[in-house]
N, C-alpha and C positions, 0 to 999 in steps of 0.2 A: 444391425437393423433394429435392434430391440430400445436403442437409444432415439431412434428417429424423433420420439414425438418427444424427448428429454431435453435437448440440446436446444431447439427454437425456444425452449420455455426458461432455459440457462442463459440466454444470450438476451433475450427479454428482461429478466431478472437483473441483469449485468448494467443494461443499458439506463435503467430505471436506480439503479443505486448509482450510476454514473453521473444521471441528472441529479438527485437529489444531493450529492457530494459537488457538483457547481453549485447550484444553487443556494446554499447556504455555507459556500464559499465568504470568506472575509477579507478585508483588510482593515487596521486598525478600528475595529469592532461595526464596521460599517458594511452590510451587503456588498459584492464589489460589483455586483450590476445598477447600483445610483448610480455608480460613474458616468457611466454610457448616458442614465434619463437625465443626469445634471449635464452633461454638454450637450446632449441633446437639445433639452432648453432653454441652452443659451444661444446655440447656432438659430434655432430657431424663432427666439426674439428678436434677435440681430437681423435676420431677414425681413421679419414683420414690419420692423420699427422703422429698418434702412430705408426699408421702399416706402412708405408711409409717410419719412419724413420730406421724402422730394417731390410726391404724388401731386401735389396740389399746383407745380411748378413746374411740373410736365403737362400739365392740365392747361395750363395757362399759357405757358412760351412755346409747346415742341405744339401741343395739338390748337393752339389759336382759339382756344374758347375765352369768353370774359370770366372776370370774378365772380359776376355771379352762378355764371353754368358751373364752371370751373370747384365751389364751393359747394352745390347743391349734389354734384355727383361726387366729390368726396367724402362728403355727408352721409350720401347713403351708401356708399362703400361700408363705412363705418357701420353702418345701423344693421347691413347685412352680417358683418363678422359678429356685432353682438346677439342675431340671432340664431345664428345655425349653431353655438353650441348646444343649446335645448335639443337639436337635432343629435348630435353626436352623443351627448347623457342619451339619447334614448334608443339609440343603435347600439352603444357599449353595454347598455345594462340588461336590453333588452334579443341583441341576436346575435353580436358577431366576437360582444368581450371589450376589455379595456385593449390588451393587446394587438389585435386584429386591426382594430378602430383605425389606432394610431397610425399603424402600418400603412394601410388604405387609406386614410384623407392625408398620410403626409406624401404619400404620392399623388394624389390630385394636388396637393398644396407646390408641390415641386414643379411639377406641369405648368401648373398658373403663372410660378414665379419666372421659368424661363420665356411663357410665351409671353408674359409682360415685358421683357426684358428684347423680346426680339420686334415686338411692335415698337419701340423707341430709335430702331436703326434707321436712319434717314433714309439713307445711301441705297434702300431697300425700293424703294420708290422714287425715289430722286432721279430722272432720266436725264434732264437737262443740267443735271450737277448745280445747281442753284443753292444748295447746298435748305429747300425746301421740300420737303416730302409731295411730291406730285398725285397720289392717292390716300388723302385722308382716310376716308372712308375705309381702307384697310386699317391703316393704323390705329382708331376707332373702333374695331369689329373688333381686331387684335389684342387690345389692351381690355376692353370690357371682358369679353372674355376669360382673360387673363385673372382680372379682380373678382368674377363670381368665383372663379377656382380656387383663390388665396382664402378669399371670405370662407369659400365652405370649408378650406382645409382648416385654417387657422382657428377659425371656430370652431370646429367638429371634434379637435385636440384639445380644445381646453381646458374641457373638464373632464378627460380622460388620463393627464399625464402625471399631474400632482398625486391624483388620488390610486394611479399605477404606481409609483414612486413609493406610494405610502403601504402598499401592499408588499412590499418587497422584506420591510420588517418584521423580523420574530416579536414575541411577548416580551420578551427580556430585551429589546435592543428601542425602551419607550423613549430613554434620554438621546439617543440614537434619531428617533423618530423627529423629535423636536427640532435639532441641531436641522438634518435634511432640510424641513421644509424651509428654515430660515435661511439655509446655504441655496435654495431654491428661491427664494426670494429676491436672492442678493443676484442670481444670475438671471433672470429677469430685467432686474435693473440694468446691471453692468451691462447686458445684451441693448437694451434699449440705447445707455449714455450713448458708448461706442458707436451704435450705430448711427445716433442721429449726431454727432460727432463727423465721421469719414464720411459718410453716402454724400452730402452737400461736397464734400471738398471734392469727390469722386466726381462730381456733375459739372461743376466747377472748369474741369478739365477739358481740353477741346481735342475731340478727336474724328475719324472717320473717315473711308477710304479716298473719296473722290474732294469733299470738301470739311475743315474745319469746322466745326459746329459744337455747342455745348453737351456734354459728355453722359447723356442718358444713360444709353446704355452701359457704361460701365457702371455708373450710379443704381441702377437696376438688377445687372448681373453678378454686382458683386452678394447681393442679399439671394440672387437665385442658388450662387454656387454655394451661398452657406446651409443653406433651405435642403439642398442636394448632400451637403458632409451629416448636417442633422440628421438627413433619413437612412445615411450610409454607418451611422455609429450607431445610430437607436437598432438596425436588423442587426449589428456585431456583436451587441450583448445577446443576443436574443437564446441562446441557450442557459443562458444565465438568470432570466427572469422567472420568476412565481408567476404563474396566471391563473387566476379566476377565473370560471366561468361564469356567464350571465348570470343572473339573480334575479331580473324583474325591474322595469323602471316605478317608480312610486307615482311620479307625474302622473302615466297613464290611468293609474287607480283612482288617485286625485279627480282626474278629469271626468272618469267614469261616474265617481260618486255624484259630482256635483252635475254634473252631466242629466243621473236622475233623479235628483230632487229638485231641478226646474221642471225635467219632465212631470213628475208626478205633481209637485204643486200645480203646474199649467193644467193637469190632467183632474185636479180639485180645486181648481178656482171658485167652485159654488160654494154660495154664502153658506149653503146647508151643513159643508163641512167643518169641524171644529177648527179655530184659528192654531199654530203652532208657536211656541215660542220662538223658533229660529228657524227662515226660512230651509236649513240644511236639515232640520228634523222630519222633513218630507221621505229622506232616504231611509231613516228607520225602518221602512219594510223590507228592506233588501239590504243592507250596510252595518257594520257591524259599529256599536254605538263610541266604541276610541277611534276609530277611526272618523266619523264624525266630528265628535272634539273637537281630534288632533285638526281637522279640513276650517273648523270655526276661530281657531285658536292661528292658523294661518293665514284667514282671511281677514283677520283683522290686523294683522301686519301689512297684509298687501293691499288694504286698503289706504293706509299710512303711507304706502308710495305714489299714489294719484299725482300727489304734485311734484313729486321729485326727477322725471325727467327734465324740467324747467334746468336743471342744475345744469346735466351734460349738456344740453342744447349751450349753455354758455364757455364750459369744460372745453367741450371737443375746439370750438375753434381758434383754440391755440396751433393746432395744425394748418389752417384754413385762411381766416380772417386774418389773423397775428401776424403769420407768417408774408402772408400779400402785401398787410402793410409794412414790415419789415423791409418790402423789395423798394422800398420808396423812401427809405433811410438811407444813413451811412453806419457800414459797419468798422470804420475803419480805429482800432484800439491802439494803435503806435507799436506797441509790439507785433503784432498781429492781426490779420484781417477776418471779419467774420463772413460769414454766409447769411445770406437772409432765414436757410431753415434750419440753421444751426444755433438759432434763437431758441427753438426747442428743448436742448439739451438742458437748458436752466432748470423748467420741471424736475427732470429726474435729480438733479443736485440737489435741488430743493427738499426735496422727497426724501432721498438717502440720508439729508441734515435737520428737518423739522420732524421727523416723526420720533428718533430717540429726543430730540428734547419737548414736544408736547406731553409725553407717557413717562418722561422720568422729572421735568421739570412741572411746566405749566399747569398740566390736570393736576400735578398731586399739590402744586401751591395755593390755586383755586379752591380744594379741596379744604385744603388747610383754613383757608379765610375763612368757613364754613358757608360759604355761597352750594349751592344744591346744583350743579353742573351736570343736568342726568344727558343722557347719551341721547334723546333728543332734543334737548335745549343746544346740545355741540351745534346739531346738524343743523339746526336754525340757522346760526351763528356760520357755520360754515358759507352754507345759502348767501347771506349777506356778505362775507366778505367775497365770496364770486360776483354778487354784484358790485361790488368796489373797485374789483380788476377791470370790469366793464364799463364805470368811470373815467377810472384811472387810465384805459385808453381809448376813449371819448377822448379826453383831455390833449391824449398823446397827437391822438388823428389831427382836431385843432390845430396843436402846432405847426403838424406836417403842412395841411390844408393851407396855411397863411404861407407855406415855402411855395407852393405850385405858383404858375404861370396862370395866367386870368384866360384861360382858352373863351374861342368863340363856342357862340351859342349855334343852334343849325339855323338862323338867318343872317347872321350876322360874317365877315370876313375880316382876316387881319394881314396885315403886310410889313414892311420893312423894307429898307431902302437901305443898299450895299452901293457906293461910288469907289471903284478904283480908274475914274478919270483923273486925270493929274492936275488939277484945282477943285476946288471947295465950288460945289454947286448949289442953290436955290433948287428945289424941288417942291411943285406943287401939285398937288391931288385933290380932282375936282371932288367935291362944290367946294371946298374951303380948307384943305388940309397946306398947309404950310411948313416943308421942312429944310432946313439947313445941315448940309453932309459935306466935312473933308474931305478930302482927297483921302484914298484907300481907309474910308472910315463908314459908318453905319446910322441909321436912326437910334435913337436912344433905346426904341422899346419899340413892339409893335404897334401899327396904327391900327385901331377896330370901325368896322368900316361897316353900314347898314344898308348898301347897296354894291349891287356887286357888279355894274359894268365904271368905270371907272376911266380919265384922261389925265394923264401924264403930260409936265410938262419942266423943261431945262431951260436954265439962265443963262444959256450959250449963246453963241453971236453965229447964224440967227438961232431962232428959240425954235426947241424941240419938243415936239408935241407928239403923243402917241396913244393910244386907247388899247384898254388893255379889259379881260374880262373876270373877275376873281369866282375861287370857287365859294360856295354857301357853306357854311363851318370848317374851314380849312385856313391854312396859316401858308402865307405865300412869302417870295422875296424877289422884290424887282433889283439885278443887276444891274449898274449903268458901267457896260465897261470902259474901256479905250475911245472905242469909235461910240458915241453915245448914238448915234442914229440907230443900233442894232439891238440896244436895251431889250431887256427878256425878265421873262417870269419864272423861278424856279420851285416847284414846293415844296415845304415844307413839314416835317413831323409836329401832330396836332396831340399828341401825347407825350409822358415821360418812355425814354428806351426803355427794352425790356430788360428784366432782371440788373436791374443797376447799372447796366451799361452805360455809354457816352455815346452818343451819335452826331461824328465827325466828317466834314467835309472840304476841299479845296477849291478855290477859287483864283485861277490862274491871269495872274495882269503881268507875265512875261509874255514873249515877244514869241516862244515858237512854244512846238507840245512838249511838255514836261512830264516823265516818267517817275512815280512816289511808288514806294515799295506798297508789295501787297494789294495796286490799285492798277486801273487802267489809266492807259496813259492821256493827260487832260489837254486838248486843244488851247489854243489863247483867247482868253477871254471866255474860256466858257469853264461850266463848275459840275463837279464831281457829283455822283452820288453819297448819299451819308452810306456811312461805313459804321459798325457797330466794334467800342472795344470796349476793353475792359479799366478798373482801375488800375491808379500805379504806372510806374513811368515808361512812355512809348514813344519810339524813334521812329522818325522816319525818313527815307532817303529820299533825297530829291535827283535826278540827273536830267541831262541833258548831253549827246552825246559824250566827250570827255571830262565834263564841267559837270560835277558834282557836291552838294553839300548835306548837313544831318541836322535834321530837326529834332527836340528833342520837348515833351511834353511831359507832365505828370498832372492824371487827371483821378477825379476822384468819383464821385457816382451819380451816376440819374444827370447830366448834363448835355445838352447841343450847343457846337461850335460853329463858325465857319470861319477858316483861314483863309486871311488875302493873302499871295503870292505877287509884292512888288517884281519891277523887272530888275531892282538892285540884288536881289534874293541872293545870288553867287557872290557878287564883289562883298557883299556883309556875310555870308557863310551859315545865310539862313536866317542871323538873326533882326532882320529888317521884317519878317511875316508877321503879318498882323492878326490878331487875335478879337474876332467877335462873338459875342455869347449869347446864343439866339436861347438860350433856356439855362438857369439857373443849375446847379450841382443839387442833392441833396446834401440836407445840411444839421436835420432835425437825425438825435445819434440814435442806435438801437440799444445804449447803455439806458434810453427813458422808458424802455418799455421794462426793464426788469421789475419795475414795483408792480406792473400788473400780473408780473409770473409769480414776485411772491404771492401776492392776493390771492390767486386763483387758486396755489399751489397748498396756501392753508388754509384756505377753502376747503380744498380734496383729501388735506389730510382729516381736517373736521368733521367732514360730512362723510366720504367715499368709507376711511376705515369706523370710523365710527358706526356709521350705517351700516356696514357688513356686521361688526361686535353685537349691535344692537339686535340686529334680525337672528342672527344665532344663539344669543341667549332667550329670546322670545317665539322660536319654532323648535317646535317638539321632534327627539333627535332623526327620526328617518325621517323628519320632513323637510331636513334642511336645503335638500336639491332642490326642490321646490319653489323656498324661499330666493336659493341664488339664480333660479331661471327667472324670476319675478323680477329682481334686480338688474341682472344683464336684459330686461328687456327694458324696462327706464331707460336705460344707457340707449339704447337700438331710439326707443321712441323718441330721444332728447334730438337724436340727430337727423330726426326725419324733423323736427319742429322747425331744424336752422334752414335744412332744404326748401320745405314750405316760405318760410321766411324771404328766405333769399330769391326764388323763383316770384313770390307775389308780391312783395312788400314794396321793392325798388324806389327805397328810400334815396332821394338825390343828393345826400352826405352819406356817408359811411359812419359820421359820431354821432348820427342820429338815429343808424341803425343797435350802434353800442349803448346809446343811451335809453333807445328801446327793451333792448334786451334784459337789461340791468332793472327799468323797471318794472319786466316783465315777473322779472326773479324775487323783485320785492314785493310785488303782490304774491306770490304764489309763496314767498315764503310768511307772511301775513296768515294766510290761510292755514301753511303747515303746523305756526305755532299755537293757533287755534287746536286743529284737530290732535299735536300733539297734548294739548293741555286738558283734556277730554279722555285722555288713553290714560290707562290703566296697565302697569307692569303685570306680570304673571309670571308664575314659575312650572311650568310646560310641565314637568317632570312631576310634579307635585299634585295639579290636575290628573293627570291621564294613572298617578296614584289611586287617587279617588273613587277614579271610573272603573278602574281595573276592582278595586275592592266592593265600589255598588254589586258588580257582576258576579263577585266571585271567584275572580282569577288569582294567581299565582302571583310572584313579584315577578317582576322582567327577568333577571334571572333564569332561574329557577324554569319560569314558561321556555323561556329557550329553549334551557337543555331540552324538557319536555315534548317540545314541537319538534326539535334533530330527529329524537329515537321516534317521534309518529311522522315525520316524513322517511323515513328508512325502512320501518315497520307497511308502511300503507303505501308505499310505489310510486308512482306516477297518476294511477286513477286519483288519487286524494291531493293531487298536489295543489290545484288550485285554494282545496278548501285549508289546506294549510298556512302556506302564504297568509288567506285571509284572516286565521287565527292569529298568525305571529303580531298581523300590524293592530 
């Protein structure tokens, strides 16, 4: 019994030298819990990226929104993920830890990304199998949903994971430390290539229980199940890791200071009081005078960023803009077929190949010219060349623009005349339309027509006359079949298909109903609904009870057909069908858009890492969360501009929207290289020197130690006033 209280404190002891002998477990000189935070970070890029890069595409085709809705909520998707990490830094430093953090939002993060993945199932609402979702409004409830949850996770992690990562190393393991963050970088990337790589081909795919339809949800769940392995490896390490406890976020100190020297200025706004040199020397009654400084010395960096959301506002919609226009190209590369949002993957190539050679080539040859290249003349320079990408596809759009089809206005109507009568008719369309049509043949092109009731008439013996009533911006087609007394109206797609599709139809001038794979079976003389397919070559059977033949197509993108079906169809073996082209192919390639991914792409390497380098060496060292939540808020602000944009602007071209934007960026960067040419470098460290020695203080160092043993020494009553000494 005398051992009783011996033993709990022996097994205590045991457990505690158990942890520290994992924890500072190796393998080839490296922690062997990175492991776990490096594939962590890549599962969980690859989910990010996956779903992000089909978002705008499911926006568009599964939930029926336009480009511009469809762009304006992607947008702010975007602007929400760039602001909840300021949230997450201040839950991690201020109450639950870096570790905890992670834990908890990558499970919201995992939640979000199944339940976006389950709002993409058709077949979920589809009653009538139509193979259209019958309850949007769920699926909408569903997915937004789904995107606050991803945003707060994916945010909430971000700036908890590297800087967990980086905790993880001893003193002696700094060459160690360096390598990580770089092998951190690279998984990152590769998490992104990949993913924006497979999720498009994953979409690509048709699946689903009741009818075929384009492959959301696997394009979705593939990024939830990675999101789920990430948060299942990150808890496997988890006796492995070092944790920290909180420490204090600096932000909130930040905010506090400045918080009271508007107070106290508003609070001495009378002329009686003496003016200050700098509006933040208000807090001098209450604030301890480097910490001031350090608050002035960061405000004039984040002053410096006023106009740099302009940047992302252009950046971001390479997911967005790029991509929609991309669905209205051809991706077709002879080896292989692209996806319209597997245009994206460009970026990151670009990125993994221009930034070793700007930092080992470019700057140090610039360098060399003796040209004065300071890190914000880069970003200038960056600035500009993002607006060149937004040029550069201005220019693209053009192209595109001159492929489309001249659609009706909302007064205006268009028509087409189809004859599978068996001679060449005269066809006249009052007041004054004049057309001549072969046999089993078409009008050349639509007729655009500025009223909309309308008289038909046939060169037949006698003449056939018939009134017909068109709709007001709508594209129609009059059939004249066999028996021309029975002539009909059919309409028309007044847009290009969706997602590059072809939108095909049959028009039957055989003699009884004819049965075509994958369609219902078509009466005589009467015509099919359009059919949605894909590019690349498509067969199709023709029957009629024992009398069978195969047609056989290869089509390419963004096209409307219609097939006439003579009644020789079987004696020729199918190949008597006639082929009319009620809408052009795409034709303008996605290889034209690559000069705008480079543009953009050294743009971002100019400006994005430059302007990180920049802000870091010009914020004083515990201010530097500060500075990076100033920055991801640029990012956040940029994308609520395109929103804005996109919502009011409705500009009736789309390269007038690019060429908006572009020179929207040219002013704003006008202005940047003003105010950078006004700014003044400093060396943080050298300052807050000074301050420390007006005062009296100790070196950094030195103070340290000194503040450990008086936070140890004085408990917890003194801790705040601690803290305030340190900063």
């Amino acid at each position: 019994m005398e051992y009783d209280g011996v033993l709990p404190n022996v097994y205590s002891l045991c457990n505690v030298c158990l942890c520290v002998l994992v924890q500072t477990a190796e393998c080839c000189g490296y922690p062997i819990s990175i492991f776990f935070i490096v594939v962590n970070e890549f599962c969980e890029r690859f989910s990010y990226y996956g779903m992000r890069a089909v978002l705008v595409l499911y926006f568009r085709y599964f939930l029926l929104w336009d480009d511009d809705l469809a762009t304006s909520i992607y947008h702010a998707f975007v602007a929400l993920c760039y602001l909840t990490p300021i949230l997450g830094a201040i839950i991690a430093d201020s109450w639950l830890g870096k570790f905890k953090t992670i834990i908890y939002l990558s499970i919201v993060y995992a939640i979000g990304q199944v339940t976006m993945a389950v709002s993409t199932i058709h077949d979920i609402t589809d009653a009538n199998r139509d193979g259209t979702p019958d309850n949007f409004t769920f699926h909408i409830a569903l997915s937004m949903l789904g995107l606050v949850l991803i945003a707060l996770g994916t945010g909430g992690i971000k700036p908890c994971v590297a800087a967990f990562g980086g905790d993880q190393f001893q003193e002696h393991q700094s060459r160690q430390l360096n390598t990580f963050f770089s092998v951190f970088y690279l998984c990152i990337n590769a998490g992104s290539l990949l993913s924006t790589l497979i999720t498009p081909v994953l979409r690509a795919q048709e699946c689903g229980i009741h009818t075929q339809q384009q492959c959301y949800p696997l394009a979705f769940g593939v990024p939830a199940a990675l999101m789920v392995v990430s948060l299942v490896v990150f808890i496997s390490g988890s006796g492995m890791y070092i944790k920290t406890d909180p420490e204090g976020n600096i932000m909130w100190s930040v905010c506090k200071c400045i918080g009271f020297a508007i107070k106290n200025r508003f609070r001495h706004r009378s002329s009686r009081y003496p003016k200050r040199e700098h509006w933040m020397d208000w807090a001098d009654e209450k604030y301890d005078k480097l910490l001031i400084a350090q608050i002035k010395i960061v405000l004039k960096v984040l002053f410096l960023y006023i106009p740099l959301p302009m940047f992302w506002t252009l950046f971001d919609q390479k997911g967005s803009r790029w991509t929609l226009q991309a669905t209205t190209m051809t991706g077709d590369f002879g080896a292989f077929i692209l996806q319209p949002d597997q245009m994206q993957t460009v970026n990151p190539i670009l990125i993994l190949t221009l930034v070793p050679i700007m930092d080992r080539l470019i700057f140090p040859l610039i360098q060399k010219c003796g040209i004065n290249f300071s890190p914000l003349k880069r970003m200038t320079v960056g600035m500009l060349f993002a607006a060149m990408a937004f040029v550069s596809a201005a220019l693209v759009q053009i192209e595109i623009d001159k492929t489309l089809p001249n659609f009706p206005s909302s007064s205006e109507s268009q028509l087409k005349v189809v004859n599978i009568y068996n001679r060449t008719l005269n066809v006249t369309i009052s007041p004054n339309e004049h057309l001549l049509i072969d046999s089993f043949g078409s009008s050349a092109d639509y007729v655009t027509l500025d009223h909309q009731d309308i008289t038909v008439s046939l060169n037949t013996n006698p003449v056939i006359t018939k009134a017909f009533s068109l709709i007001k911006g709508g594209r129609q087609t009059l059939i004249i079949p066999s028996d021309p007394t029975i002539m009909y109206m059919v309409k028309d797609i007044k847009s290009k298909p969706n997602e590059g599709k072809n939108a095909i139809r049959f028009v039957n001038g055989w003699t009884a109903d004819l049965n075509i794979t994958n369609l219902d079976s078509i009466e005589p003389s009467a015509a099919s609904n359009y059919t949605l397919v894909s590019h690349g070559k498509r067969d199709f059977v023709f029957r009629h009870g024992e009398q069978w033949c195969e047609f056989s197509r290869k089509f390419g993108f963004g096209a409307s057909y219609t097939f006439l079906i003579p009644s020789t169809v079987f004696s020729t073996d199918c190949a008597s069908i006639i082929e009319v082209e009620d809408m052009k192919p795409n034709s303008v390639h996605m290889a034209l858009q690559i000069p705008q991914y480079f543009l953009i792409t050294t743009g971002e390497v100019m400006f994005s890492v430059t302007g990180l380098q920049f802000s870091y060496s010009q914020a004083p060292k515990n201010m530097k969360s500060v500075l990076q939540a100033g920055w991801l808020c640029t990012n956040a602000v940029g994308n609520i501009i395109v929103l804005i944009v996109a919502e009011l602007g409705k500009l009736p071209k789309q390269w007038a929207e690019y060429v908006l934007f572009a020179s929207m960026l040219v002013a704003v960067s006008i202005v940047f290289s003003i105010m950078a040419y006004f700014y003044t470098y400093i060396d943080p460290a050298e300052i807050e020197a000074q301050i420390r020695k007006e005062q009296g203080l100790e070196p950094e160092e030195k103070e340290k130690e000194t503040l450990e043993m008086e936070e140890k020494d004085e408990g917890q009553k003194n801790d705040q006033e601690v803290k305030q000494t340190k900063i």
